[in-house]
C-alpha positions in Angstrom: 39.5 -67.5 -20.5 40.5 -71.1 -19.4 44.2 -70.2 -20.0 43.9 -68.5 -23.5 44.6 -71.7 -25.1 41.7 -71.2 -27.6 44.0 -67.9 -29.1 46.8 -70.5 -30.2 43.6 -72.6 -31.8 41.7 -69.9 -33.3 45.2 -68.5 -34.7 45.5 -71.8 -36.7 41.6 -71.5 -37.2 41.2 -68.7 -39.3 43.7 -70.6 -42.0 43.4 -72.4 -45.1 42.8 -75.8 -44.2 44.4 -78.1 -47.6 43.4 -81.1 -48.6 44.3 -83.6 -51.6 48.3 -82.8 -52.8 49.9 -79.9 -52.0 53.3 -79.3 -54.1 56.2 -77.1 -53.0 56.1 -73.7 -55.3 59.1 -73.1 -56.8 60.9 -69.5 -56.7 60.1 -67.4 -53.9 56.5 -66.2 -54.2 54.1 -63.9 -52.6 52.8 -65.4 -48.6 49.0 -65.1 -48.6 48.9 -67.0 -46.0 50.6 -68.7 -43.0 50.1 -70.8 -40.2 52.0 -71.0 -36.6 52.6 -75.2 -36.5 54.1 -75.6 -32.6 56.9 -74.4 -30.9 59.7 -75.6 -28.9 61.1 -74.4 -25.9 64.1 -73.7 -23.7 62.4 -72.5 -19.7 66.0 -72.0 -18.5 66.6 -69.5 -21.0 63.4 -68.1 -21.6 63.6 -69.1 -25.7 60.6 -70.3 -28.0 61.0 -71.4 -31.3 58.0 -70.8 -33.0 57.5 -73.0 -36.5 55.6 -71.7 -39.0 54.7 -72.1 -43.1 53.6 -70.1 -45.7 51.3 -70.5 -48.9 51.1 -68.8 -51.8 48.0 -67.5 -53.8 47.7 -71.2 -55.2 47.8 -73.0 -52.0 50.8 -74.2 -52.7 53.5 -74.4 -49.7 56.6 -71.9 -49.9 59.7 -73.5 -50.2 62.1 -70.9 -51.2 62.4 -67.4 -49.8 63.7 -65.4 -46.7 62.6 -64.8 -43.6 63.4 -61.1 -42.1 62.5 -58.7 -39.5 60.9 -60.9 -36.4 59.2 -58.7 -34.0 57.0 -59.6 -31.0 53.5 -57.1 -30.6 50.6 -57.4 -28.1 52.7 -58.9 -25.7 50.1 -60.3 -22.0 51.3 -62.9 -19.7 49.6 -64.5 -16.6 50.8 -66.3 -14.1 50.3 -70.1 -13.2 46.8 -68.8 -11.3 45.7 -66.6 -14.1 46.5 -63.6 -12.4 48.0 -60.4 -14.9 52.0 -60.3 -15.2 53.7 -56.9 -15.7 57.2 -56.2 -17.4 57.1 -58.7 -20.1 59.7 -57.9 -22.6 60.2 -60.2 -26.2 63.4 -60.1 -28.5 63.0 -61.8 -31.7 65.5 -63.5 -34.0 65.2 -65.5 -37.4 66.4 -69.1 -36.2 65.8 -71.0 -39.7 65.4 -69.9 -43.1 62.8 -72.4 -44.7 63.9 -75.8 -44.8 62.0 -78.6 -47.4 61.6 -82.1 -47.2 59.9 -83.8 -50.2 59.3 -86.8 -48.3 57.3 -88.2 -44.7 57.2 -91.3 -42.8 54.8 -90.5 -39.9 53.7 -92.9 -37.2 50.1 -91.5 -36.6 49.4 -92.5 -33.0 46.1 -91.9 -31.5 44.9 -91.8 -27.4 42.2 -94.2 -27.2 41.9 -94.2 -23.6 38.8 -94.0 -21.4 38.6 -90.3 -21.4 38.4 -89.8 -24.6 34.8 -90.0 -24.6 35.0 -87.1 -22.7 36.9 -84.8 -24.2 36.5 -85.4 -27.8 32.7 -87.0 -28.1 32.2 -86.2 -32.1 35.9 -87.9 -33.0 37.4 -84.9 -34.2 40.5 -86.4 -34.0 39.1 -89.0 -36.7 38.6 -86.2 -38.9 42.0 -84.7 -38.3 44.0 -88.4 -38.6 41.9 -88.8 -42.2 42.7 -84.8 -43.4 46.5 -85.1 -42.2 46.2 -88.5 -44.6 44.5 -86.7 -47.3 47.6 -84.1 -47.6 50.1 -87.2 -48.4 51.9 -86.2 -51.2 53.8 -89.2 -53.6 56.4 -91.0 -51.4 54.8 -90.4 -48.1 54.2 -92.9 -45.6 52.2 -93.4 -42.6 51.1 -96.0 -40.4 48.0 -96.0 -38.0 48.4 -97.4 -34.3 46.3 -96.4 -30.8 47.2 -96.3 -27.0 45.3 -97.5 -23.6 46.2 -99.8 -21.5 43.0 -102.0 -22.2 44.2 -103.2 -26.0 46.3 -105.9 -26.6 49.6 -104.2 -27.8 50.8 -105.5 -31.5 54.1 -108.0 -31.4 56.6 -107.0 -28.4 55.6 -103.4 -28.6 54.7 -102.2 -24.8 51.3 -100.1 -25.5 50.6 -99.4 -29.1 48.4 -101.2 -31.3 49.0 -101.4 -34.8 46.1 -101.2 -37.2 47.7 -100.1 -40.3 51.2 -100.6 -40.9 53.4 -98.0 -42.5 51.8 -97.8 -46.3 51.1 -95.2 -48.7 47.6 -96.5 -49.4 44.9 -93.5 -48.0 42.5 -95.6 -47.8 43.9 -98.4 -45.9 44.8 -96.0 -43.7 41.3 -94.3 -43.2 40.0 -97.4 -42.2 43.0 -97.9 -39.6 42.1 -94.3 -38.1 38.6 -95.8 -37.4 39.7 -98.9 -35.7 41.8 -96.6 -33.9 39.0 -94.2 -32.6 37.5 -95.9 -29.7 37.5 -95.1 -25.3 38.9 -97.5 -23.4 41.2 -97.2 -20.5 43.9 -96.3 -19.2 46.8 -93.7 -20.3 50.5 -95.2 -21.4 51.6 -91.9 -23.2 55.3 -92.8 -22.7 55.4 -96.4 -23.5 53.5 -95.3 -26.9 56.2 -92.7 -27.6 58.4 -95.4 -26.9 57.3 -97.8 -28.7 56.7 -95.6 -32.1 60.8 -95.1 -32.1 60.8 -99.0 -32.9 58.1 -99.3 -35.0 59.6 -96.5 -37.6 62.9 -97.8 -37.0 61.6 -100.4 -39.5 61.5 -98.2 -42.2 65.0 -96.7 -43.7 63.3 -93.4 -44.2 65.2 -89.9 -43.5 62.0 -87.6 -42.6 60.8 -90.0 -39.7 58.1 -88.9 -37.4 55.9 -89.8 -34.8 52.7 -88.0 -34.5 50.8 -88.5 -31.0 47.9 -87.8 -29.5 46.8 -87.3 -26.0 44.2 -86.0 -23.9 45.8 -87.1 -20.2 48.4 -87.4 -17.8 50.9 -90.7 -18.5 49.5 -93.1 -15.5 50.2 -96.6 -16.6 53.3 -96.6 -18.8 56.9 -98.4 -17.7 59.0 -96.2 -19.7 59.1 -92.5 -18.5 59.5 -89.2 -20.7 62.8 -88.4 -20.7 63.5 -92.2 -21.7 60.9 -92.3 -24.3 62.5 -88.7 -25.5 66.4 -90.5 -25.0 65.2 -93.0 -27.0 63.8 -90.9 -29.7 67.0 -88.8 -29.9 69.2 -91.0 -29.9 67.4 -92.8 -33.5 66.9 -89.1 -35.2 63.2 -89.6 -34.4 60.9 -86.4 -34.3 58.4 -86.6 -31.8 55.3 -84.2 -33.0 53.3 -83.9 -29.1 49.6 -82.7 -29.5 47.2 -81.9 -26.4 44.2 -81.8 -26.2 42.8 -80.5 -23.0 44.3 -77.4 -20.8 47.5 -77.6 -18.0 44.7 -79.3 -15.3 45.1 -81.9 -17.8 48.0 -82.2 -19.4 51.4 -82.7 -18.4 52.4 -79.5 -20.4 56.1 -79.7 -19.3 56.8 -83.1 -20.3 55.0 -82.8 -23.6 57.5 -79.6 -24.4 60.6 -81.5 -22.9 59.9 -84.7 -25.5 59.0 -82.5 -28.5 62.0 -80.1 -27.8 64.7 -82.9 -27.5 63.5 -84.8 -30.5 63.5 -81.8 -33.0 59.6 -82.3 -33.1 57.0 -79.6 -31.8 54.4 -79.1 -29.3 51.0 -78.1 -30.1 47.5 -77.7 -28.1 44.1 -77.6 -28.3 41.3 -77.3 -25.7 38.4 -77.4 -28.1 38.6 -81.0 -30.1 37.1 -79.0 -33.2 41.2 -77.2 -33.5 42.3 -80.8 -34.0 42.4 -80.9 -37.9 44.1 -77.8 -37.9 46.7 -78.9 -35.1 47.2 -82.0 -37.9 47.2 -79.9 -40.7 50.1 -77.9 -39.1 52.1 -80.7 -38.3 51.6 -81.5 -41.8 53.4 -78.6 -42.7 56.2 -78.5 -40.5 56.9 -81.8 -41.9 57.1 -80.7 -45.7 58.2 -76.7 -45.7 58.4 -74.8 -42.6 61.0 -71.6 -41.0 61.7 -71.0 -37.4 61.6 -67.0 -35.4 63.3 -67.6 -31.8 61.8 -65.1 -29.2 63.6 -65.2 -25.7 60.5 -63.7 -23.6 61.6 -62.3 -20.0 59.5 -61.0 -16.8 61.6 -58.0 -14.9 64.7 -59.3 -16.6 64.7 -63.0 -16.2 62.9 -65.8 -17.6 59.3 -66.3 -17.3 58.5 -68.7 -13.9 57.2 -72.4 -14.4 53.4 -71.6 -15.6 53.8 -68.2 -17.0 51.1 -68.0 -20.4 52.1 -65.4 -22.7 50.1 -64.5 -26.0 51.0 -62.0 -28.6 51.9 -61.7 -32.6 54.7 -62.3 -34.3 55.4 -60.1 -37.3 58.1 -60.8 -39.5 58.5 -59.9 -43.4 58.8 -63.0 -45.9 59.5 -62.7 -49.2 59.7 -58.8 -48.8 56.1 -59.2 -47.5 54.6 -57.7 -44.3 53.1 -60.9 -42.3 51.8 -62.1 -39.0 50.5 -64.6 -36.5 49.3 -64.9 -32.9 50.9 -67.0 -30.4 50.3 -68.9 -27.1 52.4 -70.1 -24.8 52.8 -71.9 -21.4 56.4 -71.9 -19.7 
């Protein structure tokens, strides 16, 4: 198992993927289905806040209802060499009923550095840019830029190149994510990250997101994490962090950091295939979505840097049993 990641992925997998417009149900109706969108987390303290949505038998998102009875089953941890962990515990709490926005403004950023070609050699993440698109809903917006240090950034922005500016035109923006989807060098993550806070500071939007894609370790960028995530903060700007790769690759902790000071989420994949349904959660979280806090600890204290843990949440929604698998790196 290269670090479990594929149980958060085939979790997500198993889902209904939507396409076309999905409208908030009214009332509270029946969950047939749900999906586990990213998490947050707090290492000091040992907390994850896990985001998830639920559908109804329509396919409809749930946008009323409660959320009651969190528990944590099937509890394994390893430790940063893989090795078996004893005497992890879970508690669970409810940490947000489900919360609606009608409305999205999402800066779709993509990694088009020279790895790429590597780790995602069929453009999955082509497919997931253009299903997320699909799933825009009357009054969304979203724009379409790329990252690598060998483009020429757009205007005064330090890494990202525009190729479709915020619109609500799909097929505009299909052909942006195509532009977008190309290898070429090197990685400025954090300049990108930086850089989207500007660019959707130009639109007077509430529900403003960025959406960003990377397969690598920032190597090339002026602007650090905890800047790009300042910056972000400070402007109400949700930063939505997706990885693709496993920890040899990814710089886990500052992914987390930036997604848990912005309000956004983390998410990860190590097969490029989970991409679309990485999107399609983000989706989600941006439209209807409820939060379950579990504080995890190892012989009483929080789970050491590196620590994976996988499990299921269970919870009852609507007066309905439900449940999900989880995966998580401290």
């Amino acid at each position: 198992m290269k670090r479990g990641l594929r149980l958060f992925a085939a979790a997500l997998g198993f889902l209904l993927l939507l396409s076309g417009c999905n409208l908030l149900s009214a009332g509270a109706p029946t969950p047939v289905k749900v999906t586990l969108n990213g998490y947050t987390i707090d290492r000091s303290q040992g907390k994850v806040n896990f985001n998830l949505s639920a559908f109804d038998a329509q396919g409809n998102l749930i946008g009323q209802g409660t959320v009651e009875n969190p528990q944590v089953t099937g509890l394994s941890a390893e430790d940063s060499s893989g090795s078996p962990v004893t005497g992890v515990q879970a508690t669970a709490t409810v940490c947000g009923q489900i919360t609606v926005q009608q409305n999205v403004t999402c800066a779709i950023t993509l990694d088009a550095t020279g790895s790429m070609s590597s780790n995602d050699p069929n453009e999955d993440r082509n497919a997931a840019a253009k299903a997320f698109i699909d799933r825009m809903t009357a009054g969304d917006l979203a724009g379409v830029a790329s990252f690598d240090t060998g483009t020429t950034p757009t205007g005064s922005y330090l890494a990202i190149h525009i190729w479709q500016d915020f619109t609500s035109d799909t097929a505009a923006l299909k052909n942006a994510v195509d532009s977008a989807t190309f290898a070429g060098s090197a990685t400025n993550l954090w300049d990108a990250v930086y850089d989207d806070v500007d660019w959707l500071l130009t639109q007077s939007t509430s529900n403003r997101i960025a959406l960003v894609l990377t397969d690598g370790l920032d190597n090339s960028s002026s602007k650090t994490a905890q800047e790009a995530a300042d910056y972000a903060t400070q402007h109400g700007i949700k930063v939505y962090m997706v990885g693709l790769g496993d920890p040899n690759s990814l710089d886990f902790t500052s992914m987390q950091d930036v997604a848990t000071q912005t309000g956004g989420l983390f998410a990860v994949a190590q097969d490029p295939a989970q991409l679309t349904n990485l999107f399609d959660g983000i989706f989600n979280a941006s439209k209807a979505s409820f939060c379950i806090t579990v504080t995890f600890t190892i012989n009483g204290s929080p789970p050491p840097a590196g620590t994976h843990i996988t499990g299921t949440l269970t919870f009852v929604l609507n007066g309905t049993p439900s449940k999900i698998d989880f995966d998580v790196i401290f």
